[in-house]
C-alpha positions in Angstrom: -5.6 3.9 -33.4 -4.0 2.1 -30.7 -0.1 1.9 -30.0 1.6 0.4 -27.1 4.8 0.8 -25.3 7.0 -2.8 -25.1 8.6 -2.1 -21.9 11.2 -5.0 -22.3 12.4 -4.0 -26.1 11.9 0.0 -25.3 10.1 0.2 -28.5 6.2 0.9 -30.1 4.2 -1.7 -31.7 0.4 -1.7 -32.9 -2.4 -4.0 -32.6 -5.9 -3.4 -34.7 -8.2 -4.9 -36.8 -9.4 -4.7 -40.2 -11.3 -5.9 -43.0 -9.5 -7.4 -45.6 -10.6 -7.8 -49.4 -12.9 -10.7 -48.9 -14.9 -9.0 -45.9 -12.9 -11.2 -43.4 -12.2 -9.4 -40.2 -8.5 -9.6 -39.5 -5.9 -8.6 -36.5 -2.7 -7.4 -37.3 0.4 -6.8 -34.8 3.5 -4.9 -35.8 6.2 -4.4 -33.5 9.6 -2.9 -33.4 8.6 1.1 -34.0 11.0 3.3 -32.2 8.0 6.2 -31.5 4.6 6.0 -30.8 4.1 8.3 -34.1 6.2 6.0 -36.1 3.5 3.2 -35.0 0.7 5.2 -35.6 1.6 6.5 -39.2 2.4 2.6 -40.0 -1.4 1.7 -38.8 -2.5 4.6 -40.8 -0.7 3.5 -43.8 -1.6 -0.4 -43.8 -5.3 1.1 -43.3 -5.3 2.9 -46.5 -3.6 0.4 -48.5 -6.1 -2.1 -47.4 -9.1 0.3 -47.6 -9.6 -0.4 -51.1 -12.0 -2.5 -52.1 -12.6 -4.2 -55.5 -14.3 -1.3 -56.9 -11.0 0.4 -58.1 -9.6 0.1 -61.0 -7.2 -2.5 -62.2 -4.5 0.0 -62.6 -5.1 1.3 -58.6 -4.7 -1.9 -57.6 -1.3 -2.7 -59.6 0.2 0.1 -58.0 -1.0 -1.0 -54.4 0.3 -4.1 -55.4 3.8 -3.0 -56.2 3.8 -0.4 -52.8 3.0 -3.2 -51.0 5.4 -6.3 -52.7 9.0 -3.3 -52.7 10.2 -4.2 -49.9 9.9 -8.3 -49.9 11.1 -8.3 -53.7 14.0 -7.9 -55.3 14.3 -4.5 -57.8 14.7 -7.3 -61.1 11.9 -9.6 -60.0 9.7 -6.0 -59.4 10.8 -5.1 -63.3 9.9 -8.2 -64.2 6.3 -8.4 -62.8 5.8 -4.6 -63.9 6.7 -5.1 -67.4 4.3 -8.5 -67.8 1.2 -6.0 -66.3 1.7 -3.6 -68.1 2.4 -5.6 -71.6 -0.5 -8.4 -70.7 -2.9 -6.8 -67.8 -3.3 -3.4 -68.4 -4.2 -3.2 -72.1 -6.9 -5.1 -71.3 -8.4 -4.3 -68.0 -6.3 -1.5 -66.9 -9.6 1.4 -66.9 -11.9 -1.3 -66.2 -12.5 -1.8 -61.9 -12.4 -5.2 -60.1 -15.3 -6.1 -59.5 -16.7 -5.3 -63.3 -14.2 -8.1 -64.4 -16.3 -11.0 -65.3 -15.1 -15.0 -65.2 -15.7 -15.2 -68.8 -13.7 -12.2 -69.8 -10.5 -13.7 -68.0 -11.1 -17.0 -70.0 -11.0 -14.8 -72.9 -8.4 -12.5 -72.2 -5.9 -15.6 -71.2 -7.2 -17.5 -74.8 -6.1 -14.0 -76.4 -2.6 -14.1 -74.5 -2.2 -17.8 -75.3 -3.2 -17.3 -79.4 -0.5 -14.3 -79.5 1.8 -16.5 -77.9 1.2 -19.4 -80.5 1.8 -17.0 -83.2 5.4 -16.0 -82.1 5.8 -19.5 -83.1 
């Protein structure tokens, strides 16, 4: 864990690296923290979020997704993408983890979607 003092701005920030989903080794700065603690629990935090890896489950990641997207979207457009997952994701892959997903069963999953579609017609 490593935070730092700013001495001009009188506040915290972090620096650290990580491994992101595709194995990529990636920095990360944050600044603006007003205690060392606050800067540390947001390390700590952005650590665990990206810990996972694409073992978990679909519905693991959804949630991570939506922790993660609150604060840069608006409440409607959060609605919005919650209600398409859980009416067209998680029926189908919801139990089911990442990395058990195959190419061909997203091609048939978005024919299934796109015949129920039709049929509204």
């Amino acid at each position: 864990m490593s935070a730092y003092k700013d001495t001009k701005q009188g506040t915290w920030y972090v620096s650290f690296r990580y491994i992101d989903w595709t194995g990529k080794k990636t920095q990360k700065l944050k600044r603006g923290f007003k205690t060392k603690k606050e800067a540390l629990n947001y390390e700590k935090e952005f650590i665990r979020k990206t810990a996972a890896d694409m073992k978990m489950e679909m519905n693991s990641f959804i949630q991570v997704y939506f922790e993660d997207k609150k604060n840069e979207l608006k409440e409607n457009s959060i609605r919005n993408k919650q209600h398409m997952m859980n009416k067209h994701i998680v029926p189908y892959f919801g139990t089911r983890k990442m990395n058990e997903i195959t190419p061909a069963e997203i091609i048939q999953w978005q024919n299934t979607i796109q015949e129920k579609d039709t049929a509204r017609l």
